[in-house]
N, C-alpha and C positions, 0 to 999 in steps of 0.2 A: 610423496608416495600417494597412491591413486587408491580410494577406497570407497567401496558403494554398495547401498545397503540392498541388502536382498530381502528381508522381511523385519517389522519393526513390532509383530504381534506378539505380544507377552507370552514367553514359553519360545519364539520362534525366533527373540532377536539374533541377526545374520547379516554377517559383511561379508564380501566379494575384495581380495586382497592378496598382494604377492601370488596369483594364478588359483587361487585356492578358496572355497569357500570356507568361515571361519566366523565361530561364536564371538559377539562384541564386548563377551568378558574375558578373552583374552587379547583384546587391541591396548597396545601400548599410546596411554594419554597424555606423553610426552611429546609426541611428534607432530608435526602439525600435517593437514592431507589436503588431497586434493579431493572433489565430487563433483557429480553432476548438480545435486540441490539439496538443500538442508531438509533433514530428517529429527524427529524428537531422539531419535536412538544416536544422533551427533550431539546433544547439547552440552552433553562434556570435552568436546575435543574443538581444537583448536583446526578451520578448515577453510580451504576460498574453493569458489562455486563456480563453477565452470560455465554455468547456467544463467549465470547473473553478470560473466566474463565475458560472454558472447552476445550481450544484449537482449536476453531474454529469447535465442533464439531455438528450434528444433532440435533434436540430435540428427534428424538428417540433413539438415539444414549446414550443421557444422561437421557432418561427418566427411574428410577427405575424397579426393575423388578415388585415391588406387584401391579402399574400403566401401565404397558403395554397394558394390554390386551383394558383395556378403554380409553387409549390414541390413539389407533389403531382405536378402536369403530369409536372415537370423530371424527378421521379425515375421516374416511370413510362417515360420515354423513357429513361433512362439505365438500369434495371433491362432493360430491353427489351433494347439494347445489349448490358449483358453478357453476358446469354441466347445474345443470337447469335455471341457471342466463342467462348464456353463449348460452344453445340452446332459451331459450326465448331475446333474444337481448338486454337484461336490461345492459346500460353503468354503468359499475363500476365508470368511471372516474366523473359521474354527479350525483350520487345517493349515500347515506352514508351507510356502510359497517352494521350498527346497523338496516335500515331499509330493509336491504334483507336478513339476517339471523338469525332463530325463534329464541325466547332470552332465552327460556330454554337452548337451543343448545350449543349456543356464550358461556350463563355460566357455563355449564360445561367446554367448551373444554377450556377454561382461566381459571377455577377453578386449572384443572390438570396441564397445561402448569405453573400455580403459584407456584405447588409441585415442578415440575420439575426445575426450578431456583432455587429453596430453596435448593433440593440437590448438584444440582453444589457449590453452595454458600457455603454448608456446608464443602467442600474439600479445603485441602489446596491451598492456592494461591499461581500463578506461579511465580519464581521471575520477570518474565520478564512481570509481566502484564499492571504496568503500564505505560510502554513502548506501549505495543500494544493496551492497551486501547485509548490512545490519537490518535495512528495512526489510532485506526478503527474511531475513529469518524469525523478524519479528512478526511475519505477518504467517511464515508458517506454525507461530505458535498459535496466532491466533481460530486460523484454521482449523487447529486441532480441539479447539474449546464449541461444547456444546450449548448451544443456545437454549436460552429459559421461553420458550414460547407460550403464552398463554390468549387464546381467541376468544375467552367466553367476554370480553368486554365488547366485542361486534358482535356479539347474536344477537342484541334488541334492533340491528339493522339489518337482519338477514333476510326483509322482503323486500329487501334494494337489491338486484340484480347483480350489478358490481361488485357487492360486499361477498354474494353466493361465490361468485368465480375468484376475488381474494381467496376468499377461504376453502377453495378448494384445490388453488395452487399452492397453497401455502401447504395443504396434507404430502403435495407431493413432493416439495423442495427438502432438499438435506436440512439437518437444525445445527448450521454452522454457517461463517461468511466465509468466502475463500476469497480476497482480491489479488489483484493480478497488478505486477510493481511495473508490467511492461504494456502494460493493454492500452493506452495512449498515444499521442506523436508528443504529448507535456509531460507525459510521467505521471496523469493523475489516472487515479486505481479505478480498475472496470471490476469487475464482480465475475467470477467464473459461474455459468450457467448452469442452472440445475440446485445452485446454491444460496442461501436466503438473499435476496435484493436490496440491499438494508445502503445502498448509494441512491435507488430512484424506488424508495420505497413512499409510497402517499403519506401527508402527516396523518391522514385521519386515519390512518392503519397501523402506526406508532405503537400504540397500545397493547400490540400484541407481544411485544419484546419485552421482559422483564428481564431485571439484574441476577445474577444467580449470586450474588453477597446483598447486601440490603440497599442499595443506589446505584444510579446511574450517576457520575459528573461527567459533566462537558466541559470542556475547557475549549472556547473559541477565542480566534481572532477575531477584533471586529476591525472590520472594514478591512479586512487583509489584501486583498490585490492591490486598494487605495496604498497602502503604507508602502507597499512592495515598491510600489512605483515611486512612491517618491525615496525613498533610503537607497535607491538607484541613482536618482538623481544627486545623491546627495543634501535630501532635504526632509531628512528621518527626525529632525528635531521639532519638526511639529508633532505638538504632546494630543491636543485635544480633538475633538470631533473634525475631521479634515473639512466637511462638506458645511459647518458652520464656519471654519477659520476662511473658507473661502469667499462666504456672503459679506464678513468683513473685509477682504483684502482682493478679491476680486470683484464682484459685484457690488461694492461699496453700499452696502445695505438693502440692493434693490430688488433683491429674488428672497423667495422664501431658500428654506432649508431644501424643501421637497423639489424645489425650481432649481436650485443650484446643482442637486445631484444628478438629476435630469440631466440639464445641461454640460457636467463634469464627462459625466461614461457618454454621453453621444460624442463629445469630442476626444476621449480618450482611446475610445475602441474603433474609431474609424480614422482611417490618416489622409483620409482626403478634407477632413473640415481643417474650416478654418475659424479660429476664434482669439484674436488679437490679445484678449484679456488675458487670458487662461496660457495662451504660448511667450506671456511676457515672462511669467510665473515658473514655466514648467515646460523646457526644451525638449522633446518629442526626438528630434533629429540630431542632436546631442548621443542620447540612448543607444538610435538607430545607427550609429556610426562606429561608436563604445563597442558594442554586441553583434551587429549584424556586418557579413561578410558579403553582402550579396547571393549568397545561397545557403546560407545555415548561420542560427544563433549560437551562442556559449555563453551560458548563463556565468552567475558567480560558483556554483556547483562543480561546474563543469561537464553538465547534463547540453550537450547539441543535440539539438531541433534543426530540421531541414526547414526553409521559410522561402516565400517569396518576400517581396516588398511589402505588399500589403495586411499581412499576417505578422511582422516579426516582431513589432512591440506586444501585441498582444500573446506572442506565445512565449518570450520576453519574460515579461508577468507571471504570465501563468504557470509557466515551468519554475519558475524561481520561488515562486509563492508557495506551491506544490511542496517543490526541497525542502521549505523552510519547514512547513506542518511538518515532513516525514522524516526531517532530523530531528526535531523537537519532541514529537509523539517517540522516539526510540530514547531521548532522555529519561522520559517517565518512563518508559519499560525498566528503565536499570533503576531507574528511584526504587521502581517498583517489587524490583528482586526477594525473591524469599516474604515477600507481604501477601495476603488473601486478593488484597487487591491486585485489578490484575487489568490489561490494554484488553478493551472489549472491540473495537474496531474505529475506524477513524470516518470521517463522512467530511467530504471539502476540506473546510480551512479549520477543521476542529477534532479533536480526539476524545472518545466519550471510555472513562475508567467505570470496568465493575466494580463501583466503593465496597469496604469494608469499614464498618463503624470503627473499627477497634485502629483505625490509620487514619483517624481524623485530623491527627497531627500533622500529617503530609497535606494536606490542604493547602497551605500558604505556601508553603516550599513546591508543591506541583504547578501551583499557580505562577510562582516566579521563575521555574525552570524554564516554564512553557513560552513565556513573553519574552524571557531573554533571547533571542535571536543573532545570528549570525549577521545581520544586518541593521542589529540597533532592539531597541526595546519596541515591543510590538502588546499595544493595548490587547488585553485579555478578558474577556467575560466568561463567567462560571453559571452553570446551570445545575442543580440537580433534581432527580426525580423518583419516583418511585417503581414508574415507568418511564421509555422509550417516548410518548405522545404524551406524557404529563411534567413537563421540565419546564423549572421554573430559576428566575433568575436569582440569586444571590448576591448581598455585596461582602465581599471579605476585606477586611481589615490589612 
């Protein structure tokens, strides 16, 4: 059954269902539905996403061809609409979306919008959905959390130029992250614009981000691409620092640390080197055979990437790496259930929780849910901080 929300503002919550609009205290939370994209006014019902079915793609994008033409209509009158919302001053944020738009209208344009989920619906399902089903909705809670921003720790730098224009995009930006599950060809999260930047945010501007409970933790991986790739190969059982294990056993002592890593990722990321040592260790073309098809990879996920030759171990990696943080970071969301503590957003190969002192006990267990992997145990470093730009390393027990 097809059900989609019309407004989710307190006083105004509204579904669209059986042709009819309809208060979401009377939706039966037994059934499970269908929608376009998770909403906070879903968090009770059981739903697959239409939006997350289609790869992330437009409604017009998926909308049928014999519905175009009056899907187009729909939105032209409905854009129309806004328009005159917007030039007559009327706040969206204090007034219900069912009482400024004529209800012929509404019903049409959710009539067809309903076709359109049906078709998505009817195509086969990705394998990788329900993977990125869990991640989009975990990422629209996070969306919905507002950030603790505090600047006054950069105005002793505010006759740096740079710092002036920071801080005054920073007035304009929403105080929320929104990432985007499909804004990649790997699956790693872009940032929807207009909203805090907190994936290519500078470290020296870190500071301005405080926890809204009493810390920040991080829980990374370290050297995550490193391990990816090898627990690929089948060679997840090296425990320790990879880029020392390698000065021993491939460079027989004769590079530093710093030398060996150097020379690891120049041969790893490019598939034209050669390097006898390193390829005796660690078969490149094995991988490339496993995974790539000659025009697209398939991770262990089940997340495909379109590749040529020269790209496909490294997106390979990347993609797999990626799955790995966004199923593990959805672990802790469920640890996390019903706790103060709460997924404040993820950055790369790490997921940073808003601590609450009073869940210190979840510390070692968040720690170990995180490294347990779908592909083997994956070394974990813990940070926490007071702030965003003041995070410091810990060791736990």
């Amino acid at each position: 059954m097809i059900l989609q929300v019309v407004d989710e503002k307190t006083g105004c919550e509204s579904v669209f269902i059986n042709k009819d609009l309809t208060s979401m205290s009377e939706i039966d939370t037994s059934i499970k539905y269908g929608t376009w994209k998770h909403s906070s006014l879903l968090s009770d019902l059981e739903c697959e996403y239409a939006w997350v079915w289609s790869g992330g793609k437009t409604l017009e994008e998926c909308c049928p061809e014999n519905l175009k033409d009056q899907f187009e209509i729909m939105n032209q009158k409905l854009r129309a609409h806004m328009r005159s919302i917007k030039a007559a001053r009327v706040c969206l944020d204090t007034n219900c979306f069912f009482d400024l738009i004529p209800e012929n209208l509404m019903r049409e344009y959710f009539l067809v919008k309903e076709e359109i989920c049906k078709s998505v619906f009817r195509q086969a399902k990705p394998e990788n959905y329900e993977l990125l089903k869990n991640v989009h909705v975990m990422l629209e809670e996070v969306s919905n959390q507002e950030l603790n921003l505090d600047p006054t720790s950069l105005y002793p730098l505010r006759h740096k130029t740079r710092v002036r224009e920071f801080l005054s995009r920073l007035e304009r930006v929403e105080k929320r992250v929104d990432l985007n599950v499909f804004g990649s060809r790997t699956g790693r999260l872009t940032t929807k614009k207009g909203t805090f930047p907190v994936l290519n945010l500078n470290k020296e501007y870190r500071s301005v981000l405080k926890p809204n409970n009493d810390v920040f933790v991080e829980l990374d991986f370290n050297s995550a691409e490193i391990r990816t790739f090898l627990a690929l190969l089948g060679k997840g059982d090296i425990k320790e620092d990879i880029h020392e294990w390698n000065v021993t056993h491939v460079a027989k002592g004769s590079l530093t640390r710093e030398q060996m890593k150097e020379k690891f990722f120049a041969w790893l990321y490019n598939p034209e080197s050669n390097d006898p040592d390193l390829e005796r260790l660690y078969d490149r073309k094995d991988l490339k055979n496993k995974f790539w098809n000659g025009h697209l990879i398939k991770n262990p996920f089940g997340r495909v990437v379109q590749s040529d030759e020269k790209h496909c171990i490294n997106y390979l990696i990347q993609s797999t790496t990626n799955d790995i943080v966004l199923e593990n970071t959805f672990k802790i969301r469920e640890m996390l259930k019903g706790k103060r503590s709460n997924i404040a957003f993820t950055l790369h190969d790490s997921v940073i929780v808003d601590f609450d002192k009073d869940d210190k006990h979840l510390l070692v267990p968040m720690m170990k849910m995180f490294e347990k992997t779908r592909l083997g145990i994956f070394k974990t470093n813990i940070k926490i901080g007071k702030d965003f730009g003041d995070m410091r390393d810990i060791k736990v027990a």
